[in-house]
Structure formats: C-alpha cells, structure tokens
TORLO-247123 format. One record per residue: x, y, z of N, C-alpha, C, CB in turn. Coordinates in pm, whole numbers, plus 32768, in hexadecimal, padded with zeros to 4 digits. Atoms other than C-alpha are relative to their C-alpha. Glycine has a CB too. Example, Ala and Ser with C-alpha at 12.3 -4.5 7.8 and 13.67 -1.06 7.14 Angstrom:
# TORLO-247123
80597F89800084CE7E3E830C805A807880007F9D8003807D;7FAE7F897FFA85577F9682CA7FB3806D80498029802E7F72;
END
This chain:
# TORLO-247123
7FA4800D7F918985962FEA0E80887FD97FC97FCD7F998069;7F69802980488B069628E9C880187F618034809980778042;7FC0809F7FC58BED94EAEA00804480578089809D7F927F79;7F967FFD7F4D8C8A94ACEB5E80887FCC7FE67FBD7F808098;7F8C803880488DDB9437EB507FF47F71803F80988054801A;8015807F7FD68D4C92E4EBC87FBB7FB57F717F9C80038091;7FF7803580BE8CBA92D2EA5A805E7F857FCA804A808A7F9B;7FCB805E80528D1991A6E97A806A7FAE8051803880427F83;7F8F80647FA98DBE90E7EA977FBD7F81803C80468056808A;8026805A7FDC8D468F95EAFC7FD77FF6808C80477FBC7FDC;7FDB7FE87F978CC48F54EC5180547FCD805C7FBB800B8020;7FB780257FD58DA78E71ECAE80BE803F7FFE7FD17F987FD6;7FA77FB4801E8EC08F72EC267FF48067807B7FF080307F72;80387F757FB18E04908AED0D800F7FC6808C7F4B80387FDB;800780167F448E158F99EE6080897FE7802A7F9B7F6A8042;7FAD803A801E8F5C8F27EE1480578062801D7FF97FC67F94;7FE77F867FEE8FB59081EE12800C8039807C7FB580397FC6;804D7FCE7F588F0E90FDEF6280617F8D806C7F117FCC800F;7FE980617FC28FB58FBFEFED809280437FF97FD27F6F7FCA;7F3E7FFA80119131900CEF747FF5809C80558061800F7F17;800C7F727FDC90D49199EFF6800A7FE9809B7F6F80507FC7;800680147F7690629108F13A80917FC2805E7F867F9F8009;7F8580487FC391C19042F196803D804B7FD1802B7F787FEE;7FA37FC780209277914EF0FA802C807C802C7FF67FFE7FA0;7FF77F8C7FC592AA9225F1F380647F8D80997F4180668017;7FF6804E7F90939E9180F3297FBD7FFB80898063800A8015;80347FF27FAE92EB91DCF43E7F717F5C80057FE180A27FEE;80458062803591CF90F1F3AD80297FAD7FE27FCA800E7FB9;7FAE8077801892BC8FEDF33F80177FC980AA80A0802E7FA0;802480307F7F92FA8FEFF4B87FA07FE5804A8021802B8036;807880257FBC91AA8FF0F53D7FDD7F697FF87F92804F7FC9;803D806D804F915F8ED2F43A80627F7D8068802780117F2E;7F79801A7FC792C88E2AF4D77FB47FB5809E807480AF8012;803B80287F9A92298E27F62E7F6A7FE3800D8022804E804D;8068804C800790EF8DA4F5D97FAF7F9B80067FF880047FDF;7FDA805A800D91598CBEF54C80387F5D805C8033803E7FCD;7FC680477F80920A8C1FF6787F9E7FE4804B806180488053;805380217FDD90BA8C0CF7267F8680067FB280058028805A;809F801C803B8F408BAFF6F97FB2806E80177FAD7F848045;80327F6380018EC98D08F76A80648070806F7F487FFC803F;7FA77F9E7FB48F408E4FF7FD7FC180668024806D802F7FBF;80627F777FC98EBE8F90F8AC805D803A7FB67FE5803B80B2;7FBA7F8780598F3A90C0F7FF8052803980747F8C807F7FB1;7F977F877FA48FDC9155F95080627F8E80137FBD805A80B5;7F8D804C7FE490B39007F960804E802E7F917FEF7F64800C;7FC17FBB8063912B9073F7F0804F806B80257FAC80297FAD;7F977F6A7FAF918691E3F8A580697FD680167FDE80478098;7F9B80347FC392669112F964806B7FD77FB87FDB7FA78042;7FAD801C806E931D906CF834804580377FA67FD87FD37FCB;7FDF7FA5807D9353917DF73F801C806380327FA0801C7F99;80007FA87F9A93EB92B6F77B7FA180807FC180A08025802C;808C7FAA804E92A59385F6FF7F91802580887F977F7B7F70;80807FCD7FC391A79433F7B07F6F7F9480137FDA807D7F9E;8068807F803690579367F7DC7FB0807C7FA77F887F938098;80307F9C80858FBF9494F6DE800B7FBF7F97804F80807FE1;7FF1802A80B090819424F5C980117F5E801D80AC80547F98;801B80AB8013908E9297F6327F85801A7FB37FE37F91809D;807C7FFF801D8F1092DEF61F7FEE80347F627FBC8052806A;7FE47FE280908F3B938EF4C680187F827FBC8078805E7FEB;7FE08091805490019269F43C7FC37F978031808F7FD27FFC;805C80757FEB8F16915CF4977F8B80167FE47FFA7FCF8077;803F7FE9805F8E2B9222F3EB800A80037FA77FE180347FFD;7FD58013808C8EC59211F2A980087F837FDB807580367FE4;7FF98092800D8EED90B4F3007FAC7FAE7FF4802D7FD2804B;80A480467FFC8D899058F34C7FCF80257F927F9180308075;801A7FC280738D3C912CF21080177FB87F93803C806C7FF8;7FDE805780878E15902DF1217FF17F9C8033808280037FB3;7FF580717FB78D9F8F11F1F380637F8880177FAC7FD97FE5;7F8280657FCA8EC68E7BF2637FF77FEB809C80A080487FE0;804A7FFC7F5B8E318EC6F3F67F8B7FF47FDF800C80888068;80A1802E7FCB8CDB8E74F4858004806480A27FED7F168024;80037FBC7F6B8C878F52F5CB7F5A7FF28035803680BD7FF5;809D80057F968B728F2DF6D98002804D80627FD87F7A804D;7FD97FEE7F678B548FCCF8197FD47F98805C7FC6807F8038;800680547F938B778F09F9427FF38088807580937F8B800A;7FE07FC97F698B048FD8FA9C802680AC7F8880BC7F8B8082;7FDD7F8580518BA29151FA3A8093800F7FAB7FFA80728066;7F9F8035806C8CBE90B8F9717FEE80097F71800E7F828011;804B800480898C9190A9F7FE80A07F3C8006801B80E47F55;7F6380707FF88D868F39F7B67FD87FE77F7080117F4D8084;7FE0801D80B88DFB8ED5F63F804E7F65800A809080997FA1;7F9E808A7FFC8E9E8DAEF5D17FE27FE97F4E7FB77F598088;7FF6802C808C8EE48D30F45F7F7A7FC47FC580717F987FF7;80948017805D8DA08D22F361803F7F547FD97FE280947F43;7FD7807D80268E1E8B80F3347FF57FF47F587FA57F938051;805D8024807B8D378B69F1EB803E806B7F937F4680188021;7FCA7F8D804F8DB68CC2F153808F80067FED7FDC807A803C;7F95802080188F1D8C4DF1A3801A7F8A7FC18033800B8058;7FD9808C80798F288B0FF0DF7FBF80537F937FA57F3C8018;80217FC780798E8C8BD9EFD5806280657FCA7F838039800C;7F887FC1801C8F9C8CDDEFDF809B7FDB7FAF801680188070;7F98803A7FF890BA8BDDF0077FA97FA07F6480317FB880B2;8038804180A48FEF8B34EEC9803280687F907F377FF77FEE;80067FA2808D8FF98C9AEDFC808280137FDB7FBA8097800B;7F757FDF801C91458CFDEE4280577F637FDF8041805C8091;7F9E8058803E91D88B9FEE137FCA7FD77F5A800E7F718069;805F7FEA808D91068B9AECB88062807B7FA27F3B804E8035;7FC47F7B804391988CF4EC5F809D7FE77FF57FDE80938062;7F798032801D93178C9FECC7801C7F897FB5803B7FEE806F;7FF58083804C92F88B3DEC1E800580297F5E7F777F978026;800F7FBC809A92968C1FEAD18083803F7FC87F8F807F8000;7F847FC5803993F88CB9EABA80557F917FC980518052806B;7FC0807E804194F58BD8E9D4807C806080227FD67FBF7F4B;7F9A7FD0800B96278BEDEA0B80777FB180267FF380638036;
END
C-alpha cells in the first residue's frame, strides 16, 4: 500500500491541522463567533445570523463537528450545536503551544 500524504506526521500535527482547516474558512469563524456567545443553538437560529443558506450553514457545522470544535444533538426536529468545551481548551492548548514555538 503506498503512503498517504498524512504519512510521517504526528497526530497531534494531523488534529492541529483539521482544527486550523476547520476555522479557516469565515463563514465558520462566524458560526464558531456565534456560538460562542451562547450555551446552545438551533441551526435555523444560525440561518438568521449569517448571510448563508441553512445548506451550507449545515455544511459548515459539519466540518466543524468533524474537527471537533462543535458537539450536535437533536432536540424535537431541530438538530442544536454548541462548542465541544473539552476539544476547545485542547485546541486553545495546541495552537497556543504552536504560536508560543515561534521566536522572535
């Protein structure tokens, strides 16, 4: 079997990754934004906030739940998200770890 281009990369290099991918898109920087501001959220209140379709909200909060930076449940025929707590202090750990590594 060949290499992947995930080969010879650490996994904390590989989530770290998925993580910077996931906020690096604004739309998702905004989702994250208003999330943030509360303890949970329905996805059609999001509609309301952003100026996006609920398609692609729903898209990006899949990419989001994907690099666990969201948590989603359904409530009723809602689906509601709100910030992974545990996966964001781990984030805000990697990336302040990684920026702390630059000298300068």
């Amino acid at each position: 079997m060949g290499a992947t281009k995930e080969d010879g990369y650490t996994e904390e290099q590989l989530q770290l990754v998925r993580m910077a991918k996931a906020i690096g898109h604004p739309a998702r920087l905004a989702i994250l934004q208003e999330l943030l501001k509360r303890d949970a959220c329905v996805c059609g209140q999001l509609v309301l906030e952003l100026p996006l379709s609920q398609p692609t909200v729903s898209q990006h909060l899949k990419e989001l739940k994907q690099a666990g930076l969201i948590k989603g449940w359904v409530e009723g025929t809602s689906v509601c998200y709100c910030i992974d707590q545990k996966n964001w202090r781990t984030a805000a750990r990697m990336f302040g770890h990684f920026f702390g590594e630059i000298k300068g």
